[in-house]
matplotlib code that plots the C-alpha trace (Angstrom):
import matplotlib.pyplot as plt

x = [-16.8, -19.7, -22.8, -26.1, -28.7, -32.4, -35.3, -37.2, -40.0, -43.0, -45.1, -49.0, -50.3, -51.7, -53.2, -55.6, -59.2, -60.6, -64.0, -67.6, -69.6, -73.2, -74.9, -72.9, -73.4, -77.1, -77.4, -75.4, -77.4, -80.2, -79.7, -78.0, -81.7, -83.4, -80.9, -81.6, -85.6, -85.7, -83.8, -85.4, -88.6, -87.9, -86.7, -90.0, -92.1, -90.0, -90.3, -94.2, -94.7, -92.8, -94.8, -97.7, -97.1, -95.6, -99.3, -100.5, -97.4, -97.6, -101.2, -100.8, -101.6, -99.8, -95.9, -95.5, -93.1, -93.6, -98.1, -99.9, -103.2, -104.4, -107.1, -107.8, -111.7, -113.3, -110.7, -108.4, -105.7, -103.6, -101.9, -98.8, -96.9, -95.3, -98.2, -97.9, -94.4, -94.6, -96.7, -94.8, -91.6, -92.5, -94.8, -92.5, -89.5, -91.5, -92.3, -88.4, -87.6, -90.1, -89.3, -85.9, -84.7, -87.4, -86.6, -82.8, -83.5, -85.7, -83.1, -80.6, -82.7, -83.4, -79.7, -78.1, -79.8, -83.3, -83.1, -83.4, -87.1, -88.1, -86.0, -87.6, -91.4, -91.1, -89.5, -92.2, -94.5, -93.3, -92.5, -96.5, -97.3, -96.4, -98.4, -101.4, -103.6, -103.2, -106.5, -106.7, -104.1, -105.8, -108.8, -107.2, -105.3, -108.1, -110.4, -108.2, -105.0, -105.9, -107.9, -105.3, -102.5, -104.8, -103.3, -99.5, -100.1, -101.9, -98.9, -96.3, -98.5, -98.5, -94.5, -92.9, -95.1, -92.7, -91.0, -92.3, -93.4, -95.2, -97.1, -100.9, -101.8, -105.1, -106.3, -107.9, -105.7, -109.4, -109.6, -106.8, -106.3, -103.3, -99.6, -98.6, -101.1, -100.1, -96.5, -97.0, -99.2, -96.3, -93.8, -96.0, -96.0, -92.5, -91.2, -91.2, -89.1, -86.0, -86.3, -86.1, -83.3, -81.1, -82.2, -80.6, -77.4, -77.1, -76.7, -74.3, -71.5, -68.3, -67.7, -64.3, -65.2, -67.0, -65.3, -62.1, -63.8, -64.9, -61.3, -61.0, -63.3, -65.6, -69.6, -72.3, -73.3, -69.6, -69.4, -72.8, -70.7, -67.8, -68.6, -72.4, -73.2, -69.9, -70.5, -74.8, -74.3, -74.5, -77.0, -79.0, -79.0, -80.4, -82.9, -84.1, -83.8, -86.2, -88.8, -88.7, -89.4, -92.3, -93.4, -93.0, -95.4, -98.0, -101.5, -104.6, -103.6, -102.8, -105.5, -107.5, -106.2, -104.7, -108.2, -107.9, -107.1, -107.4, -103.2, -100.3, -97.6, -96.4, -94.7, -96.5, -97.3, -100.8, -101.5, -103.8, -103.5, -102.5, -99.3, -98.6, -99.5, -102.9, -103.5, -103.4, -105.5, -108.3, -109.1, -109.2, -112.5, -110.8, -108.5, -111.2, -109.6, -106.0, -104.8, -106.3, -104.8, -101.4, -101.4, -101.7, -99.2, -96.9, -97.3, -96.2, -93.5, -92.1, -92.5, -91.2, -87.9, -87.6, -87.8, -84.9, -82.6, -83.7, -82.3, -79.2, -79.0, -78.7, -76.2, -73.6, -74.1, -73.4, -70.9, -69.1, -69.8, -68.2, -65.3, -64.5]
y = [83.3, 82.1, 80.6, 81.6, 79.0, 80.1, 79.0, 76.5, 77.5, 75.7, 74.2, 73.9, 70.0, 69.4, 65.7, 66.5, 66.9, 70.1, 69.3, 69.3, 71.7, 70.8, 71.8, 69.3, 66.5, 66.8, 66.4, 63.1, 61.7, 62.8, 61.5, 58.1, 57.8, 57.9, 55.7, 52.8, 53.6, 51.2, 48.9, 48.3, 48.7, 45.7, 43.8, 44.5, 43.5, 39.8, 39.4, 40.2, 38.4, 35.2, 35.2, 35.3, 32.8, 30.2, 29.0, 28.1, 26.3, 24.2, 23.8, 22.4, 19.0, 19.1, 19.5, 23.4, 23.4, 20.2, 20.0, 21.8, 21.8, 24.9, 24.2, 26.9, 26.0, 23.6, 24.5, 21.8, 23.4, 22.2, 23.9, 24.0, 26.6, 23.9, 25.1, 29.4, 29.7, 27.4, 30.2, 32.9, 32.7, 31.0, 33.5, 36.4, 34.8, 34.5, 37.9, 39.1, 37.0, 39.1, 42.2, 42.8, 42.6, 45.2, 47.3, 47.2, 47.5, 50.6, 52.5, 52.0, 53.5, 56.2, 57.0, 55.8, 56.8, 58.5, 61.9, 64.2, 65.2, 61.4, 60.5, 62.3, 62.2, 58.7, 58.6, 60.0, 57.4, 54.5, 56.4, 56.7, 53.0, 53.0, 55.2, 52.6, 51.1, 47.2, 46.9, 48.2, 46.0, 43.2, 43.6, 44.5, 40.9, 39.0, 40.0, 41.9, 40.3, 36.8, 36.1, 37.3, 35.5, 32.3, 31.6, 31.7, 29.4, 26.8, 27.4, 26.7, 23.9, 22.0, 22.8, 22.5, 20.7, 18.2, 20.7, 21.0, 25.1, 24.5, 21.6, 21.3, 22.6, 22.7, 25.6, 25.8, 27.7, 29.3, 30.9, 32.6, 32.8, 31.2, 32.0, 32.8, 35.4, 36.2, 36.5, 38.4, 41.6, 41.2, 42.2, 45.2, 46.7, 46.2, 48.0, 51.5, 50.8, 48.5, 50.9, 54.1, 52.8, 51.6, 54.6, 56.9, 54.5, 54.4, 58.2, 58.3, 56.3, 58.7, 61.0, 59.8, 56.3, 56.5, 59.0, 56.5, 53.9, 55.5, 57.3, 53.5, 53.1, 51.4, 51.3, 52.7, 49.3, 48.4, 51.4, 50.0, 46.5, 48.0, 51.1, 51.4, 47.7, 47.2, 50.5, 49.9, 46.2, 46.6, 49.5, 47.0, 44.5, 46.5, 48.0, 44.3, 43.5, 46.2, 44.5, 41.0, 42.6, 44.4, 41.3, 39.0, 41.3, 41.9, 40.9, 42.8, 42.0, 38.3, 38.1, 38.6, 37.2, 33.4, 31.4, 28.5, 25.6, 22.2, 21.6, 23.6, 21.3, 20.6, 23.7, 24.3, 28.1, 27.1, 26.0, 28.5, 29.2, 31.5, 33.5, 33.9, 37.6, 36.4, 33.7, 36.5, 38.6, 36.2, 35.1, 38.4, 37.1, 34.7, 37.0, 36.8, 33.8, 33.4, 29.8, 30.4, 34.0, 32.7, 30.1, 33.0, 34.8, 32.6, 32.8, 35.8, 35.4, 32.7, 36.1, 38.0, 36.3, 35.4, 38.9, 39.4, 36.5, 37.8, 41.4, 39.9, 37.6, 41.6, 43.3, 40.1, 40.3, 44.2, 43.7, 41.0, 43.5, 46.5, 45.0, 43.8]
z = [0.1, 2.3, 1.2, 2.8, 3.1, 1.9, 3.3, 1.5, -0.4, 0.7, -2.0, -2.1, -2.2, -5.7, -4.2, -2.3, -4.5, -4.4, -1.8, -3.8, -3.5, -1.8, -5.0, -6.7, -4.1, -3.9, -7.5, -7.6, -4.9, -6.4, -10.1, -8.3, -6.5, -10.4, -11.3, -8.8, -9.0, -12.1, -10.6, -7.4, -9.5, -11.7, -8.5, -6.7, -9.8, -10.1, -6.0, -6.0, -9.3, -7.5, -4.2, -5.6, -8.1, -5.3, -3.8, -6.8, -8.3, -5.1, -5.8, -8.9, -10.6, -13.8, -14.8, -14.7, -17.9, -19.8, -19.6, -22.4, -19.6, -18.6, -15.8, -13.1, -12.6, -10.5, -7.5, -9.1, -10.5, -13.1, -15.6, -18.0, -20.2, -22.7, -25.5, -24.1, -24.5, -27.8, -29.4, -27.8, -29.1, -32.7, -33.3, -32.0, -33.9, -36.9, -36.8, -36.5, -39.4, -41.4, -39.6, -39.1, -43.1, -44.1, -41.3, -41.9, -45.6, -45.2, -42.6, -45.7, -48.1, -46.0, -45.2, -47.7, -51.3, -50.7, -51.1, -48.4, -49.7, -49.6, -46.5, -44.3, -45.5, -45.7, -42.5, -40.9, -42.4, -41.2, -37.3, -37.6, -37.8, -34.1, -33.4, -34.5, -31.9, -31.4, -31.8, -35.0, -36.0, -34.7, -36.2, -39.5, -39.4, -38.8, -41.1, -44.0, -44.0, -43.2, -46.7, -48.8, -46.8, -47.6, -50.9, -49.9, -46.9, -48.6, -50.8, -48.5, -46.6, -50.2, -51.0, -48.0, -45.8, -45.1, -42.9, -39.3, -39.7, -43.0, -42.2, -41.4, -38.0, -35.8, -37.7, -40.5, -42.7, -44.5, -41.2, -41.1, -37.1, -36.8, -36.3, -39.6, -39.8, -35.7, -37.1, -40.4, -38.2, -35.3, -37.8, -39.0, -35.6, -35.0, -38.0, -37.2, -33.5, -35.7, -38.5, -36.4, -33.9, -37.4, -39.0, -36.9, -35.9, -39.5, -39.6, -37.3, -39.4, -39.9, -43.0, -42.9, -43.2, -46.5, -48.0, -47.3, -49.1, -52.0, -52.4, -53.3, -56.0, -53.7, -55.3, -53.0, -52.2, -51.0, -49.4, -47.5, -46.5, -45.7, -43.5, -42.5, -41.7, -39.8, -37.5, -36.6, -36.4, -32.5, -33.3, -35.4, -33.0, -29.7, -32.4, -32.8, -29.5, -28.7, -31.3, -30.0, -26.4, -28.4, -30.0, -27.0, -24.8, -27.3, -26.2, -28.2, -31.5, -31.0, -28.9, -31.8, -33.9, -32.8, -32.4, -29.0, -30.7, -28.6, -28.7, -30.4, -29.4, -33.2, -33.7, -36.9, -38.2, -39.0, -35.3, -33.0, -29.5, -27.0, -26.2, -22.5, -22.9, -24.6, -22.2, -19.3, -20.8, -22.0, -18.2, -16.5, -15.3, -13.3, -11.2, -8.3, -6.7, -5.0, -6.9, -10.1, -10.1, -9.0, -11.9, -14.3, -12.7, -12.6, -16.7, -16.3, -14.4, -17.0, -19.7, -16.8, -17.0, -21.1, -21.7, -19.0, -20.9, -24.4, -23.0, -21.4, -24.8, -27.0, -24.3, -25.0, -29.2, -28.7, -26.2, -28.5, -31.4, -30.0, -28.8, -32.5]

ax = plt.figure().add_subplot(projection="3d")
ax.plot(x, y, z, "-o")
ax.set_aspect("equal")
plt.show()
C-alpha cells in the first residue's frame, strides 16, 4: 500500500487588520482635530497671557507675590497679589465649606427619599438658580442678605474672635461688604452645578448594590454610607471641583459686593477687598496702556494657573478614589 501525498491547503492570514475605510479615517482625523482644539486653545491663552504679562513684571517696583500694593498710575508701576489671591481663595473656600454639604445633602434627598413627584420639581428648582444673573445676586447680597447676616457675624466676631477668620477685619461688619457676606452668596451660586453633577452620579449607583445591603438589614441611611457615598465620592468630588472653578472666577457679584478696604492681609472673614477676578474687572479703564495692562494681566495669569492646579488637584482625588 502506497501513500499519496496531498497538497497542502493554504490558509488565509488572520494578522493582518482589515484596511479602514476612508470614511472611517476622515472621521478620526476629524474628531482628533476637535480633540486638540481645546488644548492648543488653552496653550495659546497661557502663552499670550505670559507675554503680555512679562514687560510689566519687569517693570515693576514691588515683590510680585509677597506686596499687597497695587499701583499702575503715575507710569510707576508697582504692584502685588499677596492681598488678590488672599481674598480669592478664602473667600472661594469659604464658600465650598457652605456649599458642598447642602449640595451633597440635597442630591441625597433627591435620590435617595424624595418621592419621584418632589424629586424632580424640586430638582428643577434648584437647576434654575443657575440660571440667575450674577448681577442679581450681587445686588441681592449687598443690600438683602448682608443686614440679616449682621447679627450672626457680630455673633461669631464676639465668640470666636480669638480665631484668625472670626476676628475684627477692615470692614465694618454693619456694612455687610465683606467676605463673609462674599462667601455666603458664592455658595448660593454654586449649588445647583455640585448638586446637579452629585445628583445624577448619585443615580447611577447599582440596584445590586443596595438591594445587597438591605438583604442585610441595612437602614436607608446605612444603605446611604455603604453604597451611594462610596460609588459618587469621585462623582462628588469633580462636582465640587467644578464649583471652586465657578467660585474662583466669579467677578460681578463679588465685585459688588466686597467694598476696597486699605489691607486684607489678616486673613479675617470680615476683611474687604478684591479677588483677582474683581481686581481685573474694576480697572478696565486702565487697559489703554501697555505696563499697567500687563500688571493686570499678569493677575490673571496667577488665576490662570490656580485654576489649572485646583483642576489637576480633583483629577488626583478621583484618580486615587477610583482606584480604591
Amino acid at each position: 500500500m502506497t501513500l499519496t501525498s496531498t497538497a497542502a491547503v493554504p490558509v488565509p492570514k488572520t494578522s493582518e487588520k482589515p484596511r479602514a475605510r476612508v470614511g472611517d479615517r476622515v472621521f478620526k482625523a476629524l474628531a482628533a482635530m476637535a480633540g486638540s482644539t481645546v488644548i492648543i486653545a488653552m496653550a495659546m491663552i497661557g502663552i499670550f497671557l505670559l507675554i503680555k504679562a512679562i514687560p510689566a513684571l519687569r517693570a515693576n517696583h514691588a515683590n510680585f507675590f509677597t506686596s499687597a500694593q497695587f499701583d499702575t498710575t503715575g507710569g510707576n508701576l508697582a504692584f502685588g497679589i499677596r492681598d488678590l489671591f488672599m481674598v480669592t481663595v478664602l473667600s472661594s473656600l469659604w464658600a465650598m465649606a457652605l456649599a458642598v454639604p447642602i449640595a451633597i445633602g440635597i442630591a441625597i434627598f433627591l435620590t435617595q427619599y424624595a418621592p419621584a413627584r418632589l424629586s424632580r420639581p424640586f430638582g428643577a428648582i434648584v437647576d434654575l438658580l443657575a440660571a440667575v444673573p450674577s448681577i442679581v445676586f450681587g445686588l441681592w447680597g449687598i443690600f438683602v442678605l448682608a443686614p440679616q447676616l449682621e447679627p450672626i457675624e457680630s455673633l461669631l466676631n464676639r465668640e470666636l474672635g480669638w480665631l484668625f477668620l472670626f476676628k475684627a477685619g477692615d470692614v465694618s461688619m454693619a456694612g455687610g461688604g465683606n467676605i463673609f457676606t462674599a462667601g455666603v452668596v458664592l455658595a448660593v451660586m454654586v449649588l445647583p452645578i455640585i448638586t446637579s453633577v452629585s445628583r445624577e452620579v448619585f443615580r447611577q449607583t447599582p440596584t445590586s448594590h443596595t438591594e445587597a445591603a438591605q438583604a442585610l438589614g441595612a437602614t436607608k441611611w446605612e444603605v446611604v454610607r455603604m453604597t451611594v457615598l462610596p460609588f459618587g465620592r469621585s462623582g462628588a468630588v469633580a462636582a465640587s471641583m467644578l464649583g471652586l472653578g465657578r467660585a474662583l472666577g466669579e467677578t460681578v457679584a463679588v465685585l459688588i459686593i466686597l467694598r476696597a478696604s486699605a489691607s486684607a492681609g489678616a486673613w479675617s472673614l470680615f476683611d474687604g477687598g478684591y479677588t483677582f477676578a474683581s481686581k481685573i474687572a474694576s480697572a478696565a479703564s486702565e487697559f489703554s496702556e501697555p505696563l499697567p495692562t500687563g500688571a493686570y494681566i499678569s493677575a490673571g495669569f496667577v488665576l490662570f494657573v490656580l485654576t489649572f492646579l485646583v483642576n489637576a488637584a480633583a483629577r488626583a482625588v478621583v484618580g486615587r478614589a477610583v482606584k480604591v
